[in-house]
C-alpha positions in Angstrom: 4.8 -21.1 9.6 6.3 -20.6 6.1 6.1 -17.2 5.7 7.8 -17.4 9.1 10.3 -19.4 8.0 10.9 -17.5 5.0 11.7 -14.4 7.2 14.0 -16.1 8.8 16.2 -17.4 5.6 16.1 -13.8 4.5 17.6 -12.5 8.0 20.1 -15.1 7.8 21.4 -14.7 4.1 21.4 -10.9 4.8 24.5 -11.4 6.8 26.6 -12.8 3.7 25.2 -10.2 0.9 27.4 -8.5 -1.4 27.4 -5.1 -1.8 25.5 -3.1 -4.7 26.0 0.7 -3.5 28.7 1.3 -6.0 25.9 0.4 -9.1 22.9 2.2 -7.4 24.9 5.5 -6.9 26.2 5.4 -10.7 22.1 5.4 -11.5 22.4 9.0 -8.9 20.4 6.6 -6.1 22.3 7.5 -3.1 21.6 5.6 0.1 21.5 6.8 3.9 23.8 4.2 5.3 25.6 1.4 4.6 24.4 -2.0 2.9 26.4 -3.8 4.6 24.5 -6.1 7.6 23.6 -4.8 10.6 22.5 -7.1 13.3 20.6 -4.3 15.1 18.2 -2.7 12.1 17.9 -5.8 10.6 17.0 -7.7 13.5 14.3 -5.1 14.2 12.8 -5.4 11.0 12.6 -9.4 11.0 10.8 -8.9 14.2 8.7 -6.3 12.9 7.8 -8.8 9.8 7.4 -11.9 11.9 4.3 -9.8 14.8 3.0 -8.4 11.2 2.2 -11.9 9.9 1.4 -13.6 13.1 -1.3 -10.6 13.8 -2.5 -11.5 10.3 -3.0 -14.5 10.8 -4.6 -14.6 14.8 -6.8 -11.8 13.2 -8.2 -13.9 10.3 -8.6 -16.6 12.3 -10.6 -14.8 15.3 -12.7 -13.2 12.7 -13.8 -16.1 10.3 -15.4 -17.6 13.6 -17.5 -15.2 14.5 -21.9 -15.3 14.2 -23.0 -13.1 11.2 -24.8 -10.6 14.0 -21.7 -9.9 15.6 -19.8 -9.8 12.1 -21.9 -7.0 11.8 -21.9 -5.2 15.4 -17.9 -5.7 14.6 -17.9 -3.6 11.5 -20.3 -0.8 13.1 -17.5 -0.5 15.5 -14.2 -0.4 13.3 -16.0 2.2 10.9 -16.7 4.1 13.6 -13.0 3.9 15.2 -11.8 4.1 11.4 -13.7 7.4 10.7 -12.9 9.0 13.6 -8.3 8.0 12.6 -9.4 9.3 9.0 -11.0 12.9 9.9 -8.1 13.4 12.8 -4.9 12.2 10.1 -6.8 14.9 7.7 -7.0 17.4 10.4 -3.4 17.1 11.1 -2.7 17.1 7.1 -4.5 20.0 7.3 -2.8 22.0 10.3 0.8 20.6 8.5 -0.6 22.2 5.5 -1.7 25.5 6.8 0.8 26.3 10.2 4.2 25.8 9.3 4.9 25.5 13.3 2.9 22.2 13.2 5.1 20.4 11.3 8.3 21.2 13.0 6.6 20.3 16.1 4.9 16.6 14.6 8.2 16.0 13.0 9.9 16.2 16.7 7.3 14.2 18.3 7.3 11.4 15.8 10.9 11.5 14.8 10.5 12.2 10.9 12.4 15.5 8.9 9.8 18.4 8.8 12.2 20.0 6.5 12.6 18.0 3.6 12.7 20.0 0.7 11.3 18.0 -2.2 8.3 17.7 0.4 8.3 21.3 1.2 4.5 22.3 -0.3 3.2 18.9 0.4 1.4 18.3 3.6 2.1 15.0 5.6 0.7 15.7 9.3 1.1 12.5 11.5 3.0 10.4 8.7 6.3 9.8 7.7 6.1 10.9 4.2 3.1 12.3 2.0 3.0 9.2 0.0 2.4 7.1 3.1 -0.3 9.8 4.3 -1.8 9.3 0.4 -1.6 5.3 0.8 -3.1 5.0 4.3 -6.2 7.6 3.5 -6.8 6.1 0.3 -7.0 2.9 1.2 -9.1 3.7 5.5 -11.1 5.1 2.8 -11.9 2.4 1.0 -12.0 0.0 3.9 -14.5 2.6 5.5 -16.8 2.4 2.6 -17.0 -1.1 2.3 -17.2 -1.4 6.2 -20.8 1.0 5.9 -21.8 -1.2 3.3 -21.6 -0.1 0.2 -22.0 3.4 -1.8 -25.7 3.8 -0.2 -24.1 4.5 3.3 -23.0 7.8 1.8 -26.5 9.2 2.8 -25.1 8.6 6.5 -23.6 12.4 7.2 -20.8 11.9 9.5 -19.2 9.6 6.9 -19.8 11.9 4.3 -18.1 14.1 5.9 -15.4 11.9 7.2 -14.9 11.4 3.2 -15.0 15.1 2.4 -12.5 15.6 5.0 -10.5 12.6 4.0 -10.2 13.9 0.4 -9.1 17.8 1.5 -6.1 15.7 3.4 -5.3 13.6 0.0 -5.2 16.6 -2.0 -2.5 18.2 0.3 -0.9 15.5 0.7 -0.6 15.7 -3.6 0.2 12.1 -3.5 -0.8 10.9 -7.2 -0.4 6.5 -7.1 -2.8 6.0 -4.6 -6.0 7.6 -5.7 -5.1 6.2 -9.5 -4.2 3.0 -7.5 -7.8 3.2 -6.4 -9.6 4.2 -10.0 -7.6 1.3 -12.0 -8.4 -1.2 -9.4 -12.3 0.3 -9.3 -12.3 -0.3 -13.3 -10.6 -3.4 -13.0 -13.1 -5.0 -11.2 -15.7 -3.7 -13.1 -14.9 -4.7 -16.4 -13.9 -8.5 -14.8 -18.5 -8.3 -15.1 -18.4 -7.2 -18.5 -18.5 -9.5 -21.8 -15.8 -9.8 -24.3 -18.0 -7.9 -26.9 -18.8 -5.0 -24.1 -15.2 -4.8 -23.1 -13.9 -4.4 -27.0 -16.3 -1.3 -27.3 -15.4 0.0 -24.1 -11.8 -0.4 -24.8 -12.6 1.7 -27.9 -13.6 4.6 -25.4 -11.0 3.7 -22.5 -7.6 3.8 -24.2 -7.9 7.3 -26.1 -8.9 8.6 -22.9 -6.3 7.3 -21.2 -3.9 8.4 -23.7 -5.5 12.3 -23.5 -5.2 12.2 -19.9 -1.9 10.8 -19.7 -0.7 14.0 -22.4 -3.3 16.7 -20.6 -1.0 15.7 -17.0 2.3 15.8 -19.0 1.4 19.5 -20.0 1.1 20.7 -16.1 4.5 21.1 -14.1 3.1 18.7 -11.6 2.3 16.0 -14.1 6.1 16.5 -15.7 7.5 16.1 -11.9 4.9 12.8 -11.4 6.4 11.5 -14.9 9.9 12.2 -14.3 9.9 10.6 -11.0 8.5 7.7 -12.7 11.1 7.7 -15.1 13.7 8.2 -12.7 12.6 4.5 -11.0 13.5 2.6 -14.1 17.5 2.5 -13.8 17.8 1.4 -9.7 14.8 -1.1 -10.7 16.9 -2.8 -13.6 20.1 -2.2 -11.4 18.5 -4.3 -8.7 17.3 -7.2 -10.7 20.3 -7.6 -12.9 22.9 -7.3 -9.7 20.2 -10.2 -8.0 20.8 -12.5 -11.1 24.0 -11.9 -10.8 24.3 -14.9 -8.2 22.3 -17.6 -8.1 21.6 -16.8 -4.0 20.6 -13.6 -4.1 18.0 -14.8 -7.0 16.6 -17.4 -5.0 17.0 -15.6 -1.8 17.4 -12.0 -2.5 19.9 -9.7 -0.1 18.4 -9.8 3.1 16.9 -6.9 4.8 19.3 -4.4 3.4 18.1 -0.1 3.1 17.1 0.0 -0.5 14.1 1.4 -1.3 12.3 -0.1 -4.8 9.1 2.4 -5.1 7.3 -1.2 -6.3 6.4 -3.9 -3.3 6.8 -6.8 -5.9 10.7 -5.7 -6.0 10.8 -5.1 -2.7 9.9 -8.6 -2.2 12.5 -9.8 -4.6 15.8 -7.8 -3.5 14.6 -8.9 -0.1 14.0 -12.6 -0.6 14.8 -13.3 -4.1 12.5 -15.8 -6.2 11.5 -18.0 -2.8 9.6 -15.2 -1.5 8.0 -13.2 -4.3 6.5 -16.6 -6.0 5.9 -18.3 -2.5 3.4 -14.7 -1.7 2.3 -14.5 -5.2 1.3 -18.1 -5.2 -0.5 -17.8 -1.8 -2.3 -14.6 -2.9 -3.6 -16.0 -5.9 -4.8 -19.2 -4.5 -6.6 -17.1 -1.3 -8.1 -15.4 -4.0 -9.4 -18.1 -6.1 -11.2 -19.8 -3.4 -12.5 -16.7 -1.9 -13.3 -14.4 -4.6 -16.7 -16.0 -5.7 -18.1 -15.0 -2.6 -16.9 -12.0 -2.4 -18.8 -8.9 -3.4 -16.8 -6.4 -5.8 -16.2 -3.8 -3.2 -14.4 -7.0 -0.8 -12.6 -7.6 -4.3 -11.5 -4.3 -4.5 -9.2 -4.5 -1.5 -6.8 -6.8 -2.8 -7.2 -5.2 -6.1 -6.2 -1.8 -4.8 -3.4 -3.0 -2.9 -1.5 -5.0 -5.9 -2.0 -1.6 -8.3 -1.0 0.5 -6.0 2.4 -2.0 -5.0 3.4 -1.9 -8.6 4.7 1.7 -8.0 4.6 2.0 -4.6 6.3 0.0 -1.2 2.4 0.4 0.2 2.3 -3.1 1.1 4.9 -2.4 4.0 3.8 1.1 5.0 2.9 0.6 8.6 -0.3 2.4 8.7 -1.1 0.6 5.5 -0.3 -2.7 7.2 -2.0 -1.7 10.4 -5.5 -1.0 8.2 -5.6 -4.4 6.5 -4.7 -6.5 9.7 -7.4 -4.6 11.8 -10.3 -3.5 9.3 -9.4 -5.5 6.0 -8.8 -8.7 7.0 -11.8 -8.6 9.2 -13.8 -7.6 6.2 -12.5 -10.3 3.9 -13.2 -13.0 6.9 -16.1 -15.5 6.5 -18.7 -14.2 8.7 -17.8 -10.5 7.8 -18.5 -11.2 4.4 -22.3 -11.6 4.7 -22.2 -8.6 7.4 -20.7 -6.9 4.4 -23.0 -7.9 2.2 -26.4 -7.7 4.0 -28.7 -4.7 3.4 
């Protein structure tokens, strides 16, 4: 009810926004359209937000009802279903990737540009972009894994293949933030096991080698292109905040659903609905978390985990496919009943 109120209150302060094209386009971020209001996109997208969290939240609650036995029968299902998305998504990755004619003919069908040039040698099948393809098999990766039951069900051979698959489509796809989205968060929550006196001698090890890798990327013309695009972020990402804080409503409330795109969900929460939204979901995450975290195992932590690295430079969180994962497979595995089906050998 709040968060559907909240939706709301952003739709309706969107209509009285001021304008910050001028600003963006002096940092060279040049938008599609307009910023002004429009009843018509914007209304789409409220709509869009507002059957997102309801799903959520019919999902959850369907799920943390269930018997442990058919928790379990539930997850043998969805990792079958899931597989069988991942290895066709990497199939079409890898028909994008290797038949020009493909892509031309996926970007008709699903109403995307096949002939974007910065995207030209990266492959992005079914998806809109190759850094939604990256998110979405990254993370029905992870969600598959965890489904199966931990790291042992990679004796199973159709999901090691699925996974095999899975990562040929990632690698086309060349998308970089998700699969180190998916190594911090793994590292994350396994040094949240280690002692203070472990995690100072590990820290030893960790930080040079993060510095090395970090300089061995920067030396590839790939890793300059990642780092510059990084780079490049910084000036639309102070221009949003400091236009925001300009006015006291648009830092409480943000600018409504207006076309800017962030490349960070946390400030995609923020231009949209200011302060009100971005501590009202951080708030709510962190206290889900805290009373469902000691029963979760690290692999259930992970999913969360993933998703809040991955949002700090990425939009994942609003990716549909993204979103369509953690209402149907991760929400299910982060449910009550699931979590011992998760959990049981």
């Amino acid at each position: 009810l709040i968060a559907g109120l909240i939706v709301l209150a952003i739709y309706a302060h969107g209509m009285f926004r001021p304008s910050i094209r001028t600003a963006l386009e002096a940092e060279y971020l040049f938008l599609n359209e307009t910023d002004a209001f429009n009843p018509t996109r914007e209304t789409g997208i409220a709509l869009r937000f507002l059957s997102w969290i309801l799903g959520a939240v019919l999902v959850h609650r369907m799920h943390a009802r269930v018997s442990t036995s058919a928790a379990k029968a539930n997850l043998e299902t969805l990792a079958k279903v899931l597989g069988t998305c991942l290895a066709l998504s990497s199939l079409g990755l890898i028909a994008d990737h290797i038949f020009p004619s493909v892509r031309v003919v996926l970007g008709r069908l699903y109403g995307f540009d096949p002939g974007y040039v910065h995207w030209a040698d990266r492959a992005y099948g079914f998806f809109a972009s190759p850094v939604e393809a990256g998110a979405a098999l990254v993370f029905g990766a992870l969600l598959l894994v965890i489904a199966n039951r931990g790291a042992h069900a990679l004796s199973k051979p159709w999901l090691a293949a699925t996974l095999l698959l899975t990562a040929t489509g990632l690698l086309l796809t060349k998308a970089l933030t998700p699969f180190l989205g998916l190594v911090v968060a793994a590292g994350i929550v396994c040094l949240a096991r280690l002692s203070a006196q472990k995690l100072k001698k590990l820290a030893l090890i960790a930080v040079p080698a993060a510095v090395a890798g970090v300089a061995a990327l920067s030396l590839t013309f790939e890793g300059q292109m990642k780092l510059i695009n990084l780079a490049r972020r910084i000036g639309p990402w102070r221009i949003y905040v400091s236009e925001a804080f300009s006015r006291a409503d648009t830092a409480l409330i943000g600018f409504g659903f207006a076309p800017y795109h962030t490349d960070n969900f946390f400030l995609f929460l923020f231009t949209r609905g200011g302060l009100l939204t971005l501590g009202v979901f951080l708030l709510a995450i962190a206290a889900y978390a805290r009373r469902n975290t000691p029963r979760w195992s690290e692999a259930q932590n992970l999913i969360l985990v993933y998703l809040f690295v991955t949002g700090l430079t990425t939009d994942a969180l609003i990716f549909r496919h993204v979103v369509f994962l953690l209402i149907a497979v991760g929400i299910p595995l982060l449910a009550s009943a699931h979590e011992a089906a998760v959990a049981a050998p």
